[in-house]
C-alpha positions in Angstrom: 9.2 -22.2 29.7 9.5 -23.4 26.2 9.4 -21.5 22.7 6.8 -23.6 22.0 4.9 -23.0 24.8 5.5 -19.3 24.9 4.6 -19.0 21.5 1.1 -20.8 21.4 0.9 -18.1 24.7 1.2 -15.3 22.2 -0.7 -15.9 19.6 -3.3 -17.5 21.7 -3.4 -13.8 23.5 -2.8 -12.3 20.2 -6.2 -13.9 18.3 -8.8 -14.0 21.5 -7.6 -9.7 21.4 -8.5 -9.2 17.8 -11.2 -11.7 17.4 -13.2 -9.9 20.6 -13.0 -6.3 18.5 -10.3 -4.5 20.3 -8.0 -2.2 18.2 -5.0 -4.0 16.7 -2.8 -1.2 18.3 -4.5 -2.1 21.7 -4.1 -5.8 20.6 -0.3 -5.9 20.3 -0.1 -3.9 23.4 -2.2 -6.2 25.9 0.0 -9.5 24.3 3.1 -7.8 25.1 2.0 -7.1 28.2 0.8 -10.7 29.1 4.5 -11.7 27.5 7.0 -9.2 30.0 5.0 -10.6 32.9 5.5 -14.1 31.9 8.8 -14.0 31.1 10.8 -11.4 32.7 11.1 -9.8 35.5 11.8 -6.4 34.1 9.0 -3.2 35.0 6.9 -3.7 32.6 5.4 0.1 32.6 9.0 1.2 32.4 10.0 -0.4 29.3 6.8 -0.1 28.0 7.7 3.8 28.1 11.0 3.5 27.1 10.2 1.3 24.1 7.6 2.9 22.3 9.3 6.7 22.8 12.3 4.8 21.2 10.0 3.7 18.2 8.0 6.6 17.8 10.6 9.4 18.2 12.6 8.9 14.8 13.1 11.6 12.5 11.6 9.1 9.2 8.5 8.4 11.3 7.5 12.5 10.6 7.0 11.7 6.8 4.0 9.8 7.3 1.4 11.9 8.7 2.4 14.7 6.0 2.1 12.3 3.3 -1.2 11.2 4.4 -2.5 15.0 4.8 -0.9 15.8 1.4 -3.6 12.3 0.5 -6.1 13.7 2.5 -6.4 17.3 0.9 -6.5 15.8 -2.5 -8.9 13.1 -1.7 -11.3 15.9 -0.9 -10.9 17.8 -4.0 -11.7 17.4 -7.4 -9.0 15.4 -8.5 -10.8 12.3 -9.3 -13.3 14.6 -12.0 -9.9 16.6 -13.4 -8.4 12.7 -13.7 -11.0 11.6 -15.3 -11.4 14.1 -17.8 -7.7 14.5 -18.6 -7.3 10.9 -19.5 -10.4 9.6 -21.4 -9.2 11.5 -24.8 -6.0 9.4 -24.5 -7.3 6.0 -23.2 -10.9 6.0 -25.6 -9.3 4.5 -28.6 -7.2 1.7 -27.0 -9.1 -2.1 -26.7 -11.1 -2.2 -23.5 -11.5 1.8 -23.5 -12.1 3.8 -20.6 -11.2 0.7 -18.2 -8.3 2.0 -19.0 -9.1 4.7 -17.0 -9.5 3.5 -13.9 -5.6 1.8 -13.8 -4.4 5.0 -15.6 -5.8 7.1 -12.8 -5.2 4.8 -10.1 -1.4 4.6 -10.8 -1.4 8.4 -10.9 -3.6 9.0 -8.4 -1.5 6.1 -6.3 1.6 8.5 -6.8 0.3 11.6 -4.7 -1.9 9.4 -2.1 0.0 6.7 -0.6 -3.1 4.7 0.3 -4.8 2.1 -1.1 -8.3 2.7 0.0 -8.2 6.3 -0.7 -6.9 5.9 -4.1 -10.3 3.0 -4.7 -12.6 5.3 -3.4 -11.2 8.4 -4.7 -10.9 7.2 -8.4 -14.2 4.7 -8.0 -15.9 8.1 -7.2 -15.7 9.3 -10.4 -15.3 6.1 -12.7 -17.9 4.2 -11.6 -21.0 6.0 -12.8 -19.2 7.0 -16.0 -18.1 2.9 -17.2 -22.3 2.5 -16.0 -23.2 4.8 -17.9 -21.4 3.2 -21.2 -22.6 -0.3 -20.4 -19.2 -1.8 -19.4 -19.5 -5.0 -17.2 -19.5 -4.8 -13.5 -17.1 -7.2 -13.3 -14.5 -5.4 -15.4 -15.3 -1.8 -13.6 -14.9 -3.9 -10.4 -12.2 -5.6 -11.2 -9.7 -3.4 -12.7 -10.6 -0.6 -9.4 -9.4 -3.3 -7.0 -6.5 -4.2 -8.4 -5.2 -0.7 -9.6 -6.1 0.4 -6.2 -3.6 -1.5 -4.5 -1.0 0.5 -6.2 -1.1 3.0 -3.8 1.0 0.7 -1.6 4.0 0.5 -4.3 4.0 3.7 -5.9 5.7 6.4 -4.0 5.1 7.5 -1.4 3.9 5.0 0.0 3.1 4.7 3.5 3.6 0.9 3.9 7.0 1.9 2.5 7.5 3.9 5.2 6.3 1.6 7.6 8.5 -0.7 6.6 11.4 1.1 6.4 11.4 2.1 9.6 10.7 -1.2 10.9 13.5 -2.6 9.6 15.3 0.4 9.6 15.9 0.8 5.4 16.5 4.4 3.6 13.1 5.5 2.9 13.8 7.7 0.5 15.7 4.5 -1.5 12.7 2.4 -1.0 10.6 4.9 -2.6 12.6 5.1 -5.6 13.1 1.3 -5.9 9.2 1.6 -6.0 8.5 3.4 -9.2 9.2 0.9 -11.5 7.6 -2.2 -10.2 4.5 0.0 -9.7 4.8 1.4 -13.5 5.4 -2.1 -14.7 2.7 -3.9 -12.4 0.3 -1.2 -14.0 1.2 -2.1 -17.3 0.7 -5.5 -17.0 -3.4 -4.6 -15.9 -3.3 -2.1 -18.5 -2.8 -5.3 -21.1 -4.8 -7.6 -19.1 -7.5 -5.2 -20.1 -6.8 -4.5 -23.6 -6.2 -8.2 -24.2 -10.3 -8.7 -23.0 -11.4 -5.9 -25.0 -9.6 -7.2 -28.0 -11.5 -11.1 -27.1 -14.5 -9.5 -26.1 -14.9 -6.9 -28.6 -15.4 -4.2 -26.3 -13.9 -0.9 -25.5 -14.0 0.3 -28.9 -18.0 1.0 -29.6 -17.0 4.3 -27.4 -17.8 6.1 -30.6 -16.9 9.6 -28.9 -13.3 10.4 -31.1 -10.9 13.3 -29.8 -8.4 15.4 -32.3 -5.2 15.3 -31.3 -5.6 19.1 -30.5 -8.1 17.9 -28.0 -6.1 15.4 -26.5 -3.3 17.7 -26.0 -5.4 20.4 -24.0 -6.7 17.5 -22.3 -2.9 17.5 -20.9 -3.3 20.5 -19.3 -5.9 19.1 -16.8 -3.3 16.7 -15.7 -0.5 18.7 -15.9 -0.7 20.7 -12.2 -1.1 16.5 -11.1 1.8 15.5 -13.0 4.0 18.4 -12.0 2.9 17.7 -8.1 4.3 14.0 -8.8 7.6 14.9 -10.1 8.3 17.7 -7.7 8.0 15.2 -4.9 9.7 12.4 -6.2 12.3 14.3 -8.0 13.6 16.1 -5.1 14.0 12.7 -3.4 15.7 11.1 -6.4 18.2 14.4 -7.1 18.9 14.5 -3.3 17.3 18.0 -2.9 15.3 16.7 -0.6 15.1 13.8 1.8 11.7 11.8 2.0 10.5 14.0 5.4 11.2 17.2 3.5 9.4 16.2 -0.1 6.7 15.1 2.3 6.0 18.6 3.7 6.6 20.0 -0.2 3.6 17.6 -1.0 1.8 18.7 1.2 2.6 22.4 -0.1 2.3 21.5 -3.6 -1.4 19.5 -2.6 -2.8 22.9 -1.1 -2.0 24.9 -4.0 -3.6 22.7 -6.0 -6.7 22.4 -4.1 -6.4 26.1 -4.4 -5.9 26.1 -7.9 -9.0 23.7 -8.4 -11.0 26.1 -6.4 -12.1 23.5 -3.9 -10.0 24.5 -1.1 -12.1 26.0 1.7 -11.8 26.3 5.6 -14.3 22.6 5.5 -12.3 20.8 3.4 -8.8 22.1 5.0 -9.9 20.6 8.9 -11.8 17.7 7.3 -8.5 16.8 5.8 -6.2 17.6 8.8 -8.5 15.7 11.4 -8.9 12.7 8.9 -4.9 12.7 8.5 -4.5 13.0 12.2 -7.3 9.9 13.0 -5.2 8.0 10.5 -2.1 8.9 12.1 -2.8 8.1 15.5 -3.9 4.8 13.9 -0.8 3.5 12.6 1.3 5.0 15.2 -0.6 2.9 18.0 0.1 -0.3 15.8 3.7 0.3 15.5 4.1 1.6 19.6 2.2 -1.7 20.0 4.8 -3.9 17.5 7.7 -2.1 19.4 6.7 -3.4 22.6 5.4 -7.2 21.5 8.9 -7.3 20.1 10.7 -6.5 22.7 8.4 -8.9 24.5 8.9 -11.7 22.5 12.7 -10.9 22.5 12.7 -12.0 25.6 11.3 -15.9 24.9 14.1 -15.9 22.1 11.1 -16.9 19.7 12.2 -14.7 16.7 15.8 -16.4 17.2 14.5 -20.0 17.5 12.3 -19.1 14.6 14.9 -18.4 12.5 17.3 -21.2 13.5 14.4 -23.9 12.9 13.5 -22.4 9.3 17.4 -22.1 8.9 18.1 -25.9 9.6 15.6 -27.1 7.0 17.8 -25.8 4.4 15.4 -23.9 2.1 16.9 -22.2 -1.0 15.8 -18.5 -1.4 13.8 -19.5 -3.9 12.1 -21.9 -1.6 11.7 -19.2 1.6 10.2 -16.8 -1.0 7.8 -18.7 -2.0 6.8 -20.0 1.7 6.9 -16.7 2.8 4.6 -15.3 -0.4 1.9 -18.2 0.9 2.4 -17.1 4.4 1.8 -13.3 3.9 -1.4 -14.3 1.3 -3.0 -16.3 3.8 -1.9 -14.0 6.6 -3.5 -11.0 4.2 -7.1 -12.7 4.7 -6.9 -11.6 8.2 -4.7 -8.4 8.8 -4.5 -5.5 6.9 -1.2 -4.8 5.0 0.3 -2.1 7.6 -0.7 -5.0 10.5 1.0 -7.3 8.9 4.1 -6.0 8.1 4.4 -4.6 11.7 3.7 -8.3 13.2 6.3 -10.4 11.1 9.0 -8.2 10.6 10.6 -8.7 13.8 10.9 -12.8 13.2 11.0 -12.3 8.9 13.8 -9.5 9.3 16.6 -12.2 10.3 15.6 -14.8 8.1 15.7 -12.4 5.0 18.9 -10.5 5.9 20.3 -14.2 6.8 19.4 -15.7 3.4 21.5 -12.7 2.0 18.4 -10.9 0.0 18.4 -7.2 -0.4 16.2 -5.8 1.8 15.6 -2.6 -0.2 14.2 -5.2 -3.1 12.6 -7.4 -0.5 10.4 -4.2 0.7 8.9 -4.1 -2.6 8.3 -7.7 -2.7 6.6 -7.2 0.1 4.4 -4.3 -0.6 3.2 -6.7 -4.2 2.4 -9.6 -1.5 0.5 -7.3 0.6 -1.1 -5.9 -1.9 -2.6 -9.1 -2.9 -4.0 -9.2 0.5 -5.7 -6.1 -0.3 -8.1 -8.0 -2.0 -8.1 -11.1 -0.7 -11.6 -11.7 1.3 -12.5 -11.8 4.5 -10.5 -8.9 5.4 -9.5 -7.4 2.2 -9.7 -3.7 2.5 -10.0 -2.5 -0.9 -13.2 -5.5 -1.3 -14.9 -3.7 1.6 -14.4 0.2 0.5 -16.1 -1.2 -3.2 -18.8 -3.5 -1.6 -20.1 -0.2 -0.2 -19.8 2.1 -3.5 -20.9 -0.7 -5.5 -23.7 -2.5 -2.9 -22.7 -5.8 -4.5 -22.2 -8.8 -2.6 -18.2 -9.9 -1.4 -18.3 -13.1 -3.1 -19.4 -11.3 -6.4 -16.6 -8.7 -5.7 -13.7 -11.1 -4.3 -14.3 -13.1 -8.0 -14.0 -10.1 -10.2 -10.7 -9.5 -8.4 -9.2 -12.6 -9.1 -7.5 -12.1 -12.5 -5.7 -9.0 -11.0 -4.7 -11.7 -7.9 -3.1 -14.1 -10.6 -1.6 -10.8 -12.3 0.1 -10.0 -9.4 1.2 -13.8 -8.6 2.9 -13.1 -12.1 4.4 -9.9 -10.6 5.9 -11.4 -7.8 7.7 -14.4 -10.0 8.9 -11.4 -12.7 10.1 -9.7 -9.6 12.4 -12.7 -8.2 13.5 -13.3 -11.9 14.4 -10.3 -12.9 15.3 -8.4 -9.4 17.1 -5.3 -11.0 13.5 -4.3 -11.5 13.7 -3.2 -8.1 17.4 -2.6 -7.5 18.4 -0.4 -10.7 16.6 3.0 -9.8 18.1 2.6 -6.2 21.4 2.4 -7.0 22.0 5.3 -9.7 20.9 7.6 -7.0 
C-alpha cells in the first residue's frame, strides 16, 4: 500500500474521530488502531500495551501533574486579588494604565501556573470588573487578557514544555530556562504595544488615583510571597539544586503554604484542586498514550520517513521550513489545541528539524510562540472560548480584539529566528 494512500487512511480516520466528538486521546488511539491492522501483522493489543507503558512510565513525565496541582491550588486562591493590588501602584502612572495590569499579572501569574487558560481566567477574574469599572475599552481589556494569557505556555514551567520535551526527548529542565527570556521579552513587547495606544489614544493616564513611593513599596510585600514562590522554583532548576520533577513537588509545597498564608486554604479548596489536577492529568496523559501508539503506527507505513525525504528533496533553506512550518502550526492551531498539536506533528517535524541542523532546545520555544498564536486563533482558540464566557461577547468581536497581540507575536517569532541566542543564552550558562 502506498504512503499516499496510507496517509489519506490516517487522517481520513483521524478527522471523521474528532469531527464526531470523541476525545482526542480516544481519537489517536482508534487511528492507530485502524493503522497496525492495516499495515502490520504485529498483536495489536500487545504493542498497544507495550507502547504506551513505554511513553508513560518516564521519570520527566511526573513533573506534570505536580505542576498542574501547584496551578490548581493557586488558581483557587486569592492570588488574582493579591496580584492585582500589588501591581496597580506600580503600573497607574505608565501610558495605557492598569492594562498594564493584566500582561504584568499574566506573565507573573504565567510563571507559577503553567496553563494558559488558567492564567486568562484566573487574572480576567479579577481585572475584568476593575478596567469596567474605569471605563477602559473592551477591546483593550480583551485584548491584552488573550494575548498575555498565552504566556503561560512559555514562561516556566510550562506544561507544553514538558510535553514537548518528552516527546522529543529534550532536558526539561533546559527548556524551562531557555523559556524565561522569550517570555519576559514577548511581554514586554505587549507591555509597549499598550503604552504606545495609551500614549495615541490619550488614555491610561486620567486614573487620577497617585501612590507615594512608600505606598508602592508596601505594595511589594503583597507580591513578594508570589515572587519568592517563582524564584524558589526556577532557581533550584537553574543552580542544579533541583531537577524539574523535584522543583515541581517544591511548587507545589511552596503553593500550599501560600494558600495557607493567604488564609484561603481549606479541606474544599485542597480536593477541588487535587481532583481538578488529576482530570487534567488524565487528560493529557490519554493524548500522549494515544500519540505513542499512532506513532508507532504510522512507523510502520514509513510516512514520517517519506515525509521528510519529500520536504528534504525540495531544497528549502531553514529560513524557508520555518516559515512553512510557522503557517502549518497557525492554520493547524484553528483546529487543535496546543498540547494536541505538538503531540500529532512531532513525530514527522522531529526529523525534519534535527535534519535541517536547528537546535531543538530553541526550536521548543519557537514552538510554544507558534502555538501560542493558536491560542487565540478562532474556531478552536482556547483562550477566545474561556473569555467569550467571562466576557458574554460574541467570538468574532473577541477573535478581532486579539489580533494586534497575533501580529505581536508574528514579530516574536521573526525576532526569535534573528536573534536565536534569545533562546539559547540562558541554556547554556547553566
Amino acid at each position: 500500500m502506498s504512503e499516499i494512500l496510507a496517509t489519506i487512511i490516517f487522517l481520513s480516520a483521524l478527522f471523521f474521530f474528532l469531527g464526531s466528538g470523541i476525545w482526542v486521546g480516544m481519537s489517536l488511539l482508534g487511528c492507530a488502531i485502524i493503522g497496525m491492522e492495516l499495515f502490520t501483522s504485529r498483536p495489536v493489543g500487545a504493542s498497544m500495551a507495550t507502547t504506551i507503558w513505554g511513553s508513560q512510565s518516564s521519570w520527566t513525565l511526573t513533573a506534570l501533574p505536580m505542576f498542574i496541582w501547584m496551578g490548581e491550588i493557586l488558581f483557587r486562591t486569592r492570588l488574582s486579588e493579591i496580584l492585582f493590588k500589588g501591581l496597580t501602584p506600580w503600573m497607574t502612572p505608565m501610558p495605557g494604565g492598569l492594562l498594564h495590569v493584566n500582561v504584568a499579572g499574566s506573565a507573573i501569574f504565567a510563571a507559577i501556573s503553567g496553563s494558559s487558560a488558567a492564567t486568562v481566567a484566573t487574572v480576567g477574574k479579577m481585572s475584568i470588573p476593575e478596567l469596567r469599572k474605569r471605563k477602559y475599552p473592551e477591546r483593550m481589556i480583551i485584548g491584552t487578557l488573550s494575548g498575555a494569557g498565552t504566556l503561560g505556555l512559555l514562561i516556566p514551567p510550562s506544561i507544553a514544555l514538558i510535553i514537548y520535551g518528552v516527546t522529543v526527548n529534550e532536558s526539561i529542565a533546559k527548556l524551562f530556562i531557555a523559556g524565561i527570556l522569550p517570555g519576559i521579552a514577548l511581554a514586554a513587547m505587549f507591555m509597549t504595544y499598550v503604552a504606545v495606544w495609551g500614549i495615541i489614544n490619550g488614555r491610561g493616564t486620567e486614573d487620577k488615583q497617585t501612590f507615594l513611593w512608600t505606598e508602592k513599596i508596601m505594595a511589594l510585600k503583597d507580591l513578594l510571597p508570589v515572587l519568592v514562590l517563582i524564584l524558589g522554583v526556577i532557581g533550584s532548576i537553574y543552580s542544579g539544586f533541583a531537577t524539574a520533577t523535584e522543583a515541581a513537588v517544591l511548587g507545589v509545597l511552596g503553593s500550599l503554604g501560600l494558600s495557607r498564608l493567604q488564609n484561603s486554604l481549606n479541606w474544599q479548596t485542597f480536593t477541588d484542586s487535587l481532583f481538578g489536577a488529576v482530570r487534567t492529568s488524565a487528560m493529557i496523559m490519554l493524548i500522549l498514550a494515544g500519540s505513542a501508539f499512532l506513532s508507532l503506527a504510522m512507523g510502520f507505513t514509513g510516512i514520517p520517513r517519506g515525509l521528510a525525504e519529500l520536504i528534504g528533496g525540495f531544497n528549502m533553506s531553514p529560513l524557508m521550513l520555518i516559515a512553512c512550518l510557522t503557517v502549518f502550526y497557525i492554520i493547524l492551531g484553528c483546529f487543535l489545541d496546543g498540547i494536541s498539536s505538538i503531540v500529532l506533528t512531532m513525530a514527522v517535524i522531529e526529523p525534519m528539524v534535527r535534519a535541517a541542523g536547528f537546535d531543538m532546545i530553541w526550536f521548543g520555544v519557537y514552538l510554544m510562540i507558534v502555538v501560542e498564536m493558536a491560542q487565540i486563533t478562532p474556531p478552536i482558540g482556547f483562550n477566545l472560548f474561556v473569555l467569550q464566557g467571562m466576557t458574554g461577547h460574541d467570538m468574532g468581536f473577541i477573535a478581532k480584539a486579539s489580533l494586534p497581540m497575533f501580529l505581536i507575536m508574528c514579530l516574536a517569532v521573526v525576532g526569535l529566528v534573528w536573534f536565536p541566542e534569545i533562546a539559547t543564552f540562558l541554556p547554556s550558562a547553566m
